[in-house]
N, C-alpha and C positions, 0 to 999 in steps of 0.2 A: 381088479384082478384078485381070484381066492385062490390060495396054494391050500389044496384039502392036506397034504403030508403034512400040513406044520400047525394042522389044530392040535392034534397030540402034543403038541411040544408047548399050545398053549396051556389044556391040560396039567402040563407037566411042571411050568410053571406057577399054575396056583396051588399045585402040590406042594413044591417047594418053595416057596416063597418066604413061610415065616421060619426055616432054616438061617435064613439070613441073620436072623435076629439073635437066635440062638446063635451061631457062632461070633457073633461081637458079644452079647455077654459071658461066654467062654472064653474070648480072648481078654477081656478087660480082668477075669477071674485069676486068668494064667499070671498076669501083670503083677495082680495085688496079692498072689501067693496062694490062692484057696483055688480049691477043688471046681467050685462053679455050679451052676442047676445042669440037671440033663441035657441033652443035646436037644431031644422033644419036650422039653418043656414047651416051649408058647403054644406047641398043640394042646399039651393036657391043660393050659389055661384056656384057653377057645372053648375045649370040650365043657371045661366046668362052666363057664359062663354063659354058654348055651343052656346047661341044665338051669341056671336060676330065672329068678321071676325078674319082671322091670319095677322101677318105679317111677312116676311121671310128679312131677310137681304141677300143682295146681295154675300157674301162672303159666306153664307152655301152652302153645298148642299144636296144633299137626306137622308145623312146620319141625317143630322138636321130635318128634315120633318119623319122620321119613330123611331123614339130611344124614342118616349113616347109611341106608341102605341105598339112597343116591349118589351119596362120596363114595359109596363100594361100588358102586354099578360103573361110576366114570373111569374109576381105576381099570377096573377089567376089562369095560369094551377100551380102554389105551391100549390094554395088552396087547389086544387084537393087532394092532398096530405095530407093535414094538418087534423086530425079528430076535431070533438066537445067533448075534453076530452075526455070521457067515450064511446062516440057513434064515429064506425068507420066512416072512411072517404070515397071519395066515392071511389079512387082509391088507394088500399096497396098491398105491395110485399117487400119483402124482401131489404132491403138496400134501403129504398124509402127514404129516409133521405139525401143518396149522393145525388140522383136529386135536393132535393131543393136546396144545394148547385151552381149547375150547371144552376138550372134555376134563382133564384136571383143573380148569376154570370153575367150571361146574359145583365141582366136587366142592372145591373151597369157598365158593361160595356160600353153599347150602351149611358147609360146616360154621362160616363165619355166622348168618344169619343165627343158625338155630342157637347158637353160643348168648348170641343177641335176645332171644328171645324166653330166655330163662329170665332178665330180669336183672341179672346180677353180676355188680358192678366188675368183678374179679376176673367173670369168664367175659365181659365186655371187654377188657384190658386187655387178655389175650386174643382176642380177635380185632383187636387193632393193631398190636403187634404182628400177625400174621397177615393182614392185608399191608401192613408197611413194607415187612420183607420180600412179600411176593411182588412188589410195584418194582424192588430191585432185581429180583430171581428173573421172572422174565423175560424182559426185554435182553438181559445177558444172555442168556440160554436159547432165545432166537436168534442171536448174536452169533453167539458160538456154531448155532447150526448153518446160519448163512453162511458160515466160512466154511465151512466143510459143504456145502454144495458149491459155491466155486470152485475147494479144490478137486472135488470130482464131476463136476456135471452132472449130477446125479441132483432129483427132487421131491423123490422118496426114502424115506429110511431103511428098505430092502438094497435099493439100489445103490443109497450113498454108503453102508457099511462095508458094499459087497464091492463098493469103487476105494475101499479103503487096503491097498496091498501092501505087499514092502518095497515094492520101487513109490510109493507114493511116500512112505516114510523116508528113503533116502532123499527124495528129493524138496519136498514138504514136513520134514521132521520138526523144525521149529515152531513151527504156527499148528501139528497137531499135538505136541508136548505142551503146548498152552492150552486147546481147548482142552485138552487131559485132564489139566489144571481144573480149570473153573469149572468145569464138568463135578469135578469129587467137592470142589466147592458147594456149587448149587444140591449137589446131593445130601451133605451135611447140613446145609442151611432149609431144603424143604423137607428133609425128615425130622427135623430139630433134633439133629444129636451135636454134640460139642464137638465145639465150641460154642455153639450159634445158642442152643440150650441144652437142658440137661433132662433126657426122656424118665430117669430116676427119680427126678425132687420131688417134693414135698410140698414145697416153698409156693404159695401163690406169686411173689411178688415177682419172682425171677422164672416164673413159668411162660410158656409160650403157645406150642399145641398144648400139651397134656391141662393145663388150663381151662382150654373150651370145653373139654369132653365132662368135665365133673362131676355133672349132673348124670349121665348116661352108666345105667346096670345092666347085667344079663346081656340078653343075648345081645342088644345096640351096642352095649361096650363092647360084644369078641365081633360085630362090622366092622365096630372103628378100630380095634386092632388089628385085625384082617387085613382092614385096606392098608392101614399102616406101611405091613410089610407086603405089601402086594406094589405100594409106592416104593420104599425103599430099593426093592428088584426092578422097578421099571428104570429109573435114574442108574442102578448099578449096571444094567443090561446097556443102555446108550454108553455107559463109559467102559464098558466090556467091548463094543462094537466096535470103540475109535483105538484101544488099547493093543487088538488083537489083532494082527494084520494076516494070519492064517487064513486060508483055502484048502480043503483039499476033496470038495466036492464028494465026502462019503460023508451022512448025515449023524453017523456015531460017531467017527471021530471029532467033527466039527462041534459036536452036542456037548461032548464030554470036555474039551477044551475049552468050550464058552462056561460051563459050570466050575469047572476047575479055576475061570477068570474070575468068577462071580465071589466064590469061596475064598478066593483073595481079595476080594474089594472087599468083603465084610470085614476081613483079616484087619485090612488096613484103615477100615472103619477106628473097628476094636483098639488099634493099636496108638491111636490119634485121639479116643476118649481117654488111652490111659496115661498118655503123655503130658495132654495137655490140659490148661484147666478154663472153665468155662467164662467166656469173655462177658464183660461190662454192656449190660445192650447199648451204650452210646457207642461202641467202638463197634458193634456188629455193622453195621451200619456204611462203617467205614473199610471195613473189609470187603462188605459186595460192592463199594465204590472202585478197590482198586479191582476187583475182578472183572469189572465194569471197563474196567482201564487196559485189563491186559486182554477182551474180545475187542477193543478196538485197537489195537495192536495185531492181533488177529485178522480180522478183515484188513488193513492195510498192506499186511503180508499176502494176501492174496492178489492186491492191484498191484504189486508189481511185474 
């Protein structure tokens, strides 16, 4: 099924998307006392790294030169996927939740190989790191979604957000105050911001994504920043959907509510990098264990 009214809104979100970004380093700014970069900065970065040249090292090959603009292509067609809360998406069917699976698969894939395929040992380390974490991110995250199709019957993401009301929070409020949870979990842990890592360092050792990219200038570096926060908005949009139990079937106000939820989850991104400091990768580990712990808590709440 295509909903043509809500291509705009996909539009609308790759417009906005790297906003997100800018408002967590705005709020980590506010934290640490200083003024902070523009609100448009990560645009005027995209813009300048579009104007420069690449450079390829001798030792990649093709596969290095196309796994940004493949991890962007996977990210986008998710979009397609993904509704604005309450307003469907543009493309829904039945089980459209396994594709984004298959297509954020994709993406990391192609990111892990080409990491691989520089040669070197640094950006090999973080792409062992991120194929570790994502063996745990997943299977949670289908986790979490299986419970929320039980509690709606629903097994599409148009339909299970749109089966998400407030009589389903009074009656279902425990078990979606958890997926809530693990939800801003797995969204910290696959954007790599902290706890999980720190999208700032420097540090090879304690790097994770920003690791693999090293080798990538110009315009493949503003893809993979791109997708970045094109990922970051898709993760924050599924915890926008289970957060926001509103309806009121006019598409501005539903629109404006779902971005007003989104500009809080960056908030509270921001607010959670400036609190907290970033964990020991042996305990990462152990924290998507217990989030691990608390979807199967989850689904059990739905068999009764």
């Amino acid at each position: 099924m295509i909903n043509d009214s809500s291509i705009i809104l996909f539009f609308l979100s790759l417009l906005c998307a790297p906003i997100l970004l800018s408002v967590i380093n705005r709020t980590k700014a506010i934290f640490a006392g200083r003024t902070g970069q523009p609100i448009l900065q990560v645009y005027f970065d995209l813009i300048k790294l579009m104007r420069k040249g690449t450079v390829y090292s001798q030792t990649t090959t093709w596969i290095f030169r196309i796994a940004p603009l493949i991890s962007l292509a996977g990210v986008m067609t998710t979009l397609l996927l993904i509704p604005w809360g309450k307003i469907p998406a543009p493309f829904t069917f039945t089980g459209d939740f396994i594709l984004v699976f298959y297509l954020l698969g994709i993406g990391r894939f192609f990111t892990v190989i080409a990491a691989l395929d520089t040669g070197s040992s640094f950006e090999g380390m973080g792409a062992s790191r991120e194929v570790l974490f994502s063996a745990f991110t997943e299977p949670i995250l289908f986790a979490t979604l299986i419970t929320l199709v039980r509690l709606t019957d629903e097994a599409s993401l148009t339909n299970l957000f749109h089966g998400i009301t407030p009589f389903l929070w009074t009656t279902s409020g425990a078990a979606l105050i958890l997926v809530a949870v693990i939800i801003f979990v797995i969204l910290l842990t696959e954007n790599s911001r902290i706890p999980v890592d720190d999208p700032n360092t420097h540090l090879e050792l304690t790097m994770i994504h920003e690791v693999m990219v090293l080798d990538y200038s110009g315009p493949d570096f503003a893809f993979i920043l791109y997708g970045a926060s094109l990922k970051l908005w898709l993760f924050s949009a599924l915890l926008a959907g289970i957060i926001v139990p509103i309806h009121t079937d006019n598409v501005l106000v539903d629109g404006s509510i779902f971005l007003l939820c989104m500009l809080a989850i960056a908030v509270a991104v921001g607010v959670v990098e400036s609190l907290m400091a970033r964990l020991r990768l042996v305990l990462v580990p152990r924290m998507l264990v217990g989030a691990g712990a608390i979807a199967a808590v989850c689904i059990y709440l739905t068999l009764k």
